[in-house]
C-alpha positions as CSV (number, residue, x, y, z in Angstrom):
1,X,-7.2,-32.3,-11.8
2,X,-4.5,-29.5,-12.0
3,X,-4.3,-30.1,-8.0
4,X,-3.6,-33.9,-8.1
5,X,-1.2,-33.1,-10.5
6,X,0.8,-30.4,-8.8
7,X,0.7,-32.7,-5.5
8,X,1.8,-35.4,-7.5
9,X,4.9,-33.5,-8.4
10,X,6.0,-32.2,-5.8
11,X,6.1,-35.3,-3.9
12,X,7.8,-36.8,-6.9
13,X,10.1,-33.6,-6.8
14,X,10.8,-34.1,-2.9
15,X,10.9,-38.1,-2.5
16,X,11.6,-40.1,-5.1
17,X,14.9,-41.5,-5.7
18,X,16.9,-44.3,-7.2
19,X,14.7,-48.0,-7.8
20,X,17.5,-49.4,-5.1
21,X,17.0,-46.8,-2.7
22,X,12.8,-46.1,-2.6
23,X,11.8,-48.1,-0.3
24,X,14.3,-47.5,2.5
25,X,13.3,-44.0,1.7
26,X,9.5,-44.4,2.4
27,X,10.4,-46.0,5.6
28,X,12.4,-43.3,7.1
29,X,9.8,-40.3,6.2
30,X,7.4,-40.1,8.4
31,X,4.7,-37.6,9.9
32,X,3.2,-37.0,13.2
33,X,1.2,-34.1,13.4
34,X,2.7,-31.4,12.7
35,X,6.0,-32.4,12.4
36,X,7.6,-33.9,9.4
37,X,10.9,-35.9,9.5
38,X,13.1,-35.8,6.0
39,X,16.0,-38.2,5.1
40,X,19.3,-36.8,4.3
41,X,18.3,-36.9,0.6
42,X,15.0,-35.4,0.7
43,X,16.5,-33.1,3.1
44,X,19.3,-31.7,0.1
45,X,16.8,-31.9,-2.5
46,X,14.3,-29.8,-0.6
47,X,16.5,-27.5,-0.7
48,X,16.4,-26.9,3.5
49,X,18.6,-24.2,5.1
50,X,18.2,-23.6,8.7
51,X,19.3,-20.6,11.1
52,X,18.7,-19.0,14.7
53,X,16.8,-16.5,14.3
54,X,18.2,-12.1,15.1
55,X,17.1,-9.4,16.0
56,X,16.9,-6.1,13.0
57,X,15.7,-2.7,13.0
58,X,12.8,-3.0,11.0
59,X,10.7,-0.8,9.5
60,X,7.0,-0.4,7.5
61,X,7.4,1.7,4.6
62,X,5.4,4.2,2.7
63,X,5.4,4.0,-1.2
64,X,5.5,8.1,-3.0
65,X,6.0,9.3,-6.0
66,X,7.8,12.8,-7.2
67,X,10.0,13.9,-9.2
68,X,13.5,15.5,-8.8
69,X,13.9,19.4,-9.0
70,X,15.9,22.5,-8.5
71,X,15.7,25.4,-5.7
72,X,15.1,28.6,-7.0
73,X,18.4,30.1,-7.0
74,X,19.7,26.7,-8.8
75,X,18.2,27.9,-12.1
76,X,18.2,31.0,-14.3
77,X,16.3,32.3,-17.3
78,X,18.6,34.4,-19.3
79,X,17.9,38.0,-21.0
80,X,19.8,40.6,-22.2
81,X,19.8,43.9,-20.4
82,X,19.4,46.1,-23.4
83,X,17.6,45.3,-26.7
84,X,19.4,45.1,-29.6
85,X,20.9,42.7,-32.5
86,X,22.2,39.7,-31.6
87,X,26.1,39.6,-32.8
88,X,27.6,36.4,-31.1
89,X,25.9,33.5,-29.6
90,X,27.6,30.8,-28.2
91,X,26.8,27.5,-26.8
92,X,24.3,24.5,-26.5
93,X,21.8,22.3,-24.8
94,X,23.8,20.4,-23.0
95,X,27.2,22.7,-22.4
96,X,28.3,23.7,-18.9
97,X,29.2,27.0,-18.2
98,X,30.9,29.0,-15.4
99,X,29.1,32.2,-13.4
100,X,30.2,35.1,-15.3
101,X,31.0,33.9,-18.6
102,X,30.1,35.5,-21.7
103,X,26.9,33.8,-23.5
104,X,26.2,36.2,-26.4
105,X,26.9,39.7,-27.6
106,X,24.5,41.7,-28.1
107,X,24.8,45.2,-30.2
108,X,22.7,48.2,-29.6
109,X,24.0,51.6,-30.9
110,X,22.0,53.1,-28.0
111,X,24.6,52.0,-25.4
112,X,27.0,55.1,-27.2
113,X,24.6,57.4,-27.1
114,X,24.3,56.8,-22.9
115,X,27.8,56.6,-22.8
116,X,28.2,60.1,-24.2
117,X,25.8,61.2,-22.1
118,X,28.1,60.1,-19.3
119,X,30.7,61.7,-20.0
120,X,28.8,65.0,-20.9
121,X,27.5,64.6,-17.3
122,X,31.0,64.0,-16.0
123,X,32.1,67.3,-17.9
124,X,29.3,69.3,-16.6
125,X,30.0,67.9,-13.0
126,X,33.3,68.9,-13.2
127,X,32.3,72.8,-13.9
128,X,29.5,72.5,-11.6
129,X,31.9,71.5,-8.6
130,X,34.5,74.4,-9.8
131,X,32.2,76.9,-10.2
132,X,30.7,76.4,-6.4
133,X,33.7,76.8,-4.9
134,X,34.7,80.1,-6.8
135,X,31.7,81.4,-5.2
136,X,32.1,79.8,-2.3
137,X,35.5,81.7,-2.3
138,X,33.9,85.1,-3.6
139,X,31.4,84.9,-0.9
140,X,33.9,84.5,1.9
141,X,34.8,87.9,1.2
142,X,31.7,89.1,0.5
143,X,32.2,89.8,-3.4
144,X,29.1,87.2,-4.1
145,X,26.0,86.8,-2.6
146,X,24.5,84.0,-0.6
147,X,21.7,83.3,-3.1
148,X,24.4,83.2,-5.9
149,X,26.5,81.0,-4.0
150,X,23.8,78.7,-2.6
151,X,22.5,78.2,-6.6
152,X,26.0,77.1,-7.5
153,X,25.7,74.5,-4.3
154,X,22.2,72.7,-5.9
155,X,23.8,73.1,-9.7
156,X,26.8,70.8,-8.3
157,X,24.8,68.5,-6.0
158,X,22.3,68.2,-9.3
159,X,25.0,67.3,-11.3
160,X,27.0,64.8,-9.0
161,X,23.2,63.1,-9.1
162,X,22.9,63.0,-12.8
163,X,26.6,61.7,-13.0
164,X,25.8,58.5,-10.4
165,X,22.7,57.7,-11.8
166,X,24.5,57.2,-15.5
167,X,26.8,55.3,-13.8
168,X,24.0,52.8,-12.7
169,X,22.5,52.4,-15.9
170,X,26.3,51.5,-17.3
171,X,26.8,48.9,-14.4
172,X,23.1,47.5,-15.2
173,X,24.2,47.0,-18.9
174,X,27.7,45.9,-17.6
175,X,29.4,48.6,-18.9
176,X,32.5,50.0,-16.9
177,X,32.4,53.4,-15.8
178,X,35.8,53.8,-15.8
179,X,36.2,51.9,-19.0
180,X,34.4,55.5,-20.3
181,X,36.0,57.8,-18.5
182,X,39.3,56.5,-20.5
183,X,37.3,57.0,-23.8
184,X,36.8,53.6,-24.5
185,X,32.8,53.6,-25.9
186,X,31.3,50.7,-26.9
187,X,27.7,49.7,-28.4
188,X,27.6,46.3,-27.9
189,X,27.1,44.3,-24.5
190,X,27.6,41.1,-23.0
191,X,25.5,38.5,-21.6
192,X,26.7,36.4,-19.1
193,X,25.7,33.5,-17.3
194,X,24.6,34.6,-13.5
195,X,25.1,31.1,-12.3
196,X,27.3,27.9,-13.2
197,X,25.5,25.2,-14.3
198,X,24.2,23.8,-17.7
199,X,22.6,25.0,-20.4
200,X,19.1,23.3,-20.8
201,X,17.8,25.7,-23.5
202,X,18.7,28.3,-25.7
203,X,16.3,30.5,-27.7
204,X,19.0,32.5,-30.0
205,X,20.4,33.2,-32.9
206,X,22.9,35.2,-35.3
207,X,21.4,38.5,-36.4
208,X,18.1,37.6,-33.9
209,X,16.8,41.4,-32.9
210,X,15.8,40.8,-28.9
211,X,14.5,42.4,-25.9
212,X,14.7,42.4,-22.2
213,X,11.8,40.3,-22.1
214,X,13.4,37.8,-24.2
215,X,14.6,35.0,-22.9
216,X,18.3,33.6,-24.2
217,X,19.5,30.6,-22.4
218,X,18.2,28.5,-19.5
219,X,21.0,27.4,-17.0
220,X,20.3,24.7,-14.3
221,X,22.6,23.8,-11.3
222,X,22.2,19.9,-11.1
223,X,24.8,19.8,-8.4
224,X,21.8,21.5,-6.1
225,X,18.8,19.1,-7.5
226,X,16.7,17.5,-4.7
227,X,13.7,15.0,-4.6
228,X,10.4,16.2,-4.2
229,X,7.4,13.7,-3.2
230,X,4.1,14.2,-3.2
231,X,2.4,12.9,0.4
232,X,-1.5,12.8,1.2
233,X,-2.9,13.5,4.3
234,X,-3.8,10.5,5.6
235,X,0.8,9.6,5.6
236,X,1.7,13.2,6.5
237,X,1.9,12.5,10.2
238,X,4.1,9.4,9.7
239,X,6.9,11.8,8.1
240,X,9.4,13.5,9.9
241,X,12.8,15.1,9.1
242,X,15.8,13.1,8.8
243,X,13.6,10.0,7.7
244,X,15.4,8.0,5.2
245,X,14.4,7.7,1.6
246,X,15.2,5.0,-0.8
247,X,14.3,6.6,-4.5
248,X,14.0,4.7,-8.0
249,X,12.6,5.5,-11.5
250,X,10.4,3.4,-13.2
251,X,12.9,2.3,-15.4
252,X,15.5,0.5,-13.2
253,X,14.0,-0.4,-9.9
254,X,16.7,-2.1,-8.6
255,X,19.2,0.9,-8.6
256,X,18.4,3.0,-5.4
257,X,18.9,6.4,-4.6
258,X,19.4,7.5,-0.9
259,X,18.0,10.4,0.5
260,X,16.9,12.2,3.8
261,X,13.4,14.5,4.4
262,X,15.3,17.9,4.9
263,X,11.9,19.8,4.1
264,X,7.8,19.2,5.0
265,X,5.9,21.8,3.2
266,X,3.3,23.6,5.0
267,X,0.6,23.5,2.9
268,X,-2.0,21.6,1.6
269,X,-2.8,21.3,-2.5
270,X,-6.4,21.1,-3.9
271,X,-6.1,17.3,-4.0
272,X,-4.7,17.4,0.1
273,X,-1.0,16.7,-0.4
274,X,1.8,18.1,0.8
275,X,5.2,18.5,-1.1
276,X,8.2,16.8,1.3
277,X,11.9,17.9,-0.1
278,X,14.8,15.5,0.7
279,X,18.2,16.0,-0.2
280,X,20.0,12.9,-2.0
281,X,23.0,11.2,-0.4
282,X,24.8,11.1,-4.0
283,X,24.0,13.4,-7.0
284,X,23.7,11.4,-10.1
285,X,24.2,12.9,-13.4
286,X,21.6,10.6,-15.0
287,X,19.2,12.5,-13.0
288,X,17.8,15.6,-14.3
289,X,15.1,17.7,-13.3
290,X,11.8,16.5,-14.2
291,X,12.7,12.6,-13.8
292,X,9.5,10.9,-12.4
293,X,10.6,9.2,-9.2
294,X,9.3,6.5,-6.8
295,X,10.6,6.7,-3.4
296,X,10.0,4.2,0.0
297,X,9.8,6.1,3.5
298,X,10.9,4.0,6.6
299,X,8.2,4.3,9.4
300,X,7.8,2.8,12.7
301,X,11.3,1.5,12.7
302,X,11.7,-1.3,15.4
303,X,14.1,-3.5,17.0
304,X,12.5,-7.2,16.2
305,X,12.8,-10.9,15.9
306,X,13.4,-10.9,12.1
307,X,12.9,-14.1,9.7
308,X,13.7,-14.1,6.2
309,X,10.4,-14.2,3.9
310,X,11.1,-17.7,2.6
311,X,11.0,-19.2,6.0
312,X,6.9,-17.9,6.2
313,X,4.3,-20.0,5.2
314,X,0.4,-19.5,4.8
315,X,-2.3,-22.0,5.4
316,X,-5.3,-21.6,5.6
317,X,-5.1,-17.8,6.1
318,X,-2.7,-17.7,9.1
319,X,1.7,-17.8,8.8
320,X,3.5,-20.5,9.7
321,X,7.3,-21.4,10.6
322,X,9.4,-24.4,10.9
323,X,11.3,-25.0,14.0
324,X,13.8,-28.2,13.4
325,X,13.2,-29.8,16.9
326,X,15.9,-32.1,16.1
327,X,17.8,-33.4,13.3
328,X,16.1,-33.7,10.1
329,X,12.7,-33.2,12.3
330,X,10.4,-30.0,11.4
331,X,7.8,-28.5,13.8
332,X,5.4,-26.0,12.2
333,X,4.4,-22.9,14.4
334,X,1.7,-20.4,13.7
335,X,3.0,-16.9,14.2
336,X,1.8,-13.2,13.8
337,X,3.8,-10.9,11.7
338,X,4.3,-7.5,11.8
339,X,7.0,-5.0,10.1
340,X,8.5,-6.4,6.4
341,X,11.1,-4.9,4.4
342,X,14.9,-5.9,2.4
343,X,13.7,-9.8,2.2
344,X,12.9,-10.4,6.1
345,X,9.9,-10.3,8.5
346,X,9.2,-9.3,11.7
347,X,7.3,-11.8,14.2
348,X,5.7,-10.3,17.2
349,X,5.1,-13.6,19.3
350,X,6.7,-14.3,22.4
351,X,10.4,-14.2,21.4
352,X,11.5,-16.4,24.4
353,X,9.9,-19.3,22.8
354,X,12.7,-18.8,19.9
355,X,15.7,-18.5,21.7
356,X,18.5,-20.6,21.1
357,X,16.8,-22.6,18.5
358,X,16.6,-23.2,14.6
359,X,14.5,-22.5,12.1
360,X,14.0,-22.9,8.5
361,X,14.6,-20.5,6.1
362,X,14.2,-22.1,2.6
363,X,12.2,-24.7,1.7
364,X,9.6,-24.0,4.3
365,X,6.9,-24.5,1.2
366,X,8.2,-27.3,0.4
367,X,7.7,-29.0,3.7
368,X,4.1,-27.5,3.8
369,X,3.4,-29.2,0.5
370,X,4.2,-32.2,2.0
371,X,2.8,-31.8,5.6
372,X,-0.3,-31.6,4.3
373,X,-0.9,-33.6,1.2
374,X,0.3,-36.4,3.9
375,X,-2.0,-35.4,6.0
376,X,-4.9,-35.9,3.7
């Protein structure tokens, strides 16, 4: 019943016109075979648009999914070189900061204590390094003896090493060496930010005692994030570098995101994948690391005699076109199919059978509707 009824309207929907008009319709449709001849009406409200057909690169693709992350040195976990208390904090999820600006102070009266140590060491340096060369000088002349003169030479050398290895502890905290020497001592430190990027966590607060361990602020470089897709073994031969990429999240499919395979991991995981990394043409802000992604991989891209997917039919589990063999006339043609992708289709038949000719791009179901409801 529901059959009889959608025949019935279509042929209503394709043929029928005014009372004055039907039956010099009627007369001028007719069907031999497979061909199918329209009148000017039926023709406009069929809907029928014709075209030669092109050649297109064409392509099969592969459907992934991923997600979008960061290279190592495109995020940083924050700590403080020195425990302590935590006197100034600054900043929030969210905020972008510059490499080497201050993210909190932290105070630890510790950092005096190594800075008098410093300078004790400087002091003790500086007699070390006089007293070798007054018996360097006494020995000359033989008013010291070598021992005496060689002890001097160790007491220096141990000094000079005591002095540098202070000064490395400073430049650790980042403390300034010569910020000491002019007898400027400080207990507190800063910590900075060691890359630009944005702050995507902070674990801190005002009077917070902390350790190296710690962890302050999270920083991540978005302008550095890439794509990452997961690919099973059974694609991972069909993937090559510089493939292109089309990528889209799950909530807006129709926005894509560019991108190129710049990276085939090596590897296989437990479940037999491999990690491929492709760099995106644009960076989106929208984007952040940890966004599910979907992505398309172009393979087996070929040069083909495209149609557009509304000009294939199926009957009876083959594909048919419609070549107009002359005005208003319709000729359908089985033909195998091969690549699809962006709306259009690939056939593989004999192409010099479609040369300089027209075919139909819409409204090909229409005319199979009717082709064969004629025909039984």
């Amino acid at each position: 019943m529901k059959k009889t009824t959608l025949i019935l309207s279509l042929f209503v929907f394709l043929f029928s016109c005014s009372k004055g008009e039907d039956a010099k319709t009627e007369e001028k449709f007719a069907i031999s075979g497979d061909q199918i001849t329209l009148t000017d009406l039926q023709k406009k409200t069929a809907g029928i648009e014709i075209v030669s057909l092109s050649k297109e690169t064409i392509a099969n693709k592969i459907l992934l999914t991923g997600q979008i992350n960061l290279p190592p040195n495109a995020m940083a976990e924050v700590s403080s070189t020195s425990g302590g208390i935590v006197k100034s904090a600054r900043f929030l999820p969210g905020n972008y900061v510059s490499k080497g600006q201050t993210l909190a102070i932290i105070e630890n009266p510790d950092m005096a204590a190594l800075q008098q140590e410093y300078l004790q060491a400087k002091s003790n340096l500086g007699y070390a390094q006089k007293d070798y060369e007054r018996q360097k000088y006494l020995n000359k002349f033989q008013a010291s003896s070598d021992k005496v003169t060689q002890r001097a030479a160790n007491e220096a050398q141990n000094q000079n090493a005591a002095v540098r290895g202070i000064e490395s502890r400073l430049k650790t905290y980042g403390l300034n060496p010569g910020a000491v020497n002019s007898g400027n001592i400080q207990k507190s430190i800063a910590v900075v930010a060691p890359i630009s990027g944005y702050i995507s966590a902070v674990n801190v607060a005002l009077g917070q005692h902390v350790s190296p361990a710690d962890v302050l602020y999270s920083i991540v470089n978005n302008g550095r994030m890439h794509l990452a897709l997961k690919v099973f073994e059974k694609d991972l031969g069909k993937i090559s570098l510089g493939q292109k990429v089309f990528a889209f999240t799950n909530q807006n499919p129709e926005k894509k995101y560019a991108a190129t395979v710049a990276l085939i991991g090596k590897d296989f995981a437990a479940d037999r994948s491999v990690y491929v990394h492709c760099e995106l043409n644009e960076k989106d802000a929208s984007l952040i690391p940890g966004t599910f992604m979907n992505a398309e991989i172009e393979v087996n891209a070929e040069v083909g005699l495209t149609i557009s997917d509304d000009g294939i039919v199926s009957w009876e589990g083959k594909q048919y076109i419609f070549e107009e063999v002359k005005p208003n006339t319709y000729k359908m043609l089985p033909v195998t199919i091969g690549n699809s992708e962006n709306g259009i289709t690939e056939i593989l038949n004999n192409t010099s059978h479609f040369q300089n000719k027209k075919f139909v791009t819409k409204g090909a179901y229409h005319l199979l509707m009717a082709l064969k409801n004629m025909e039984e």
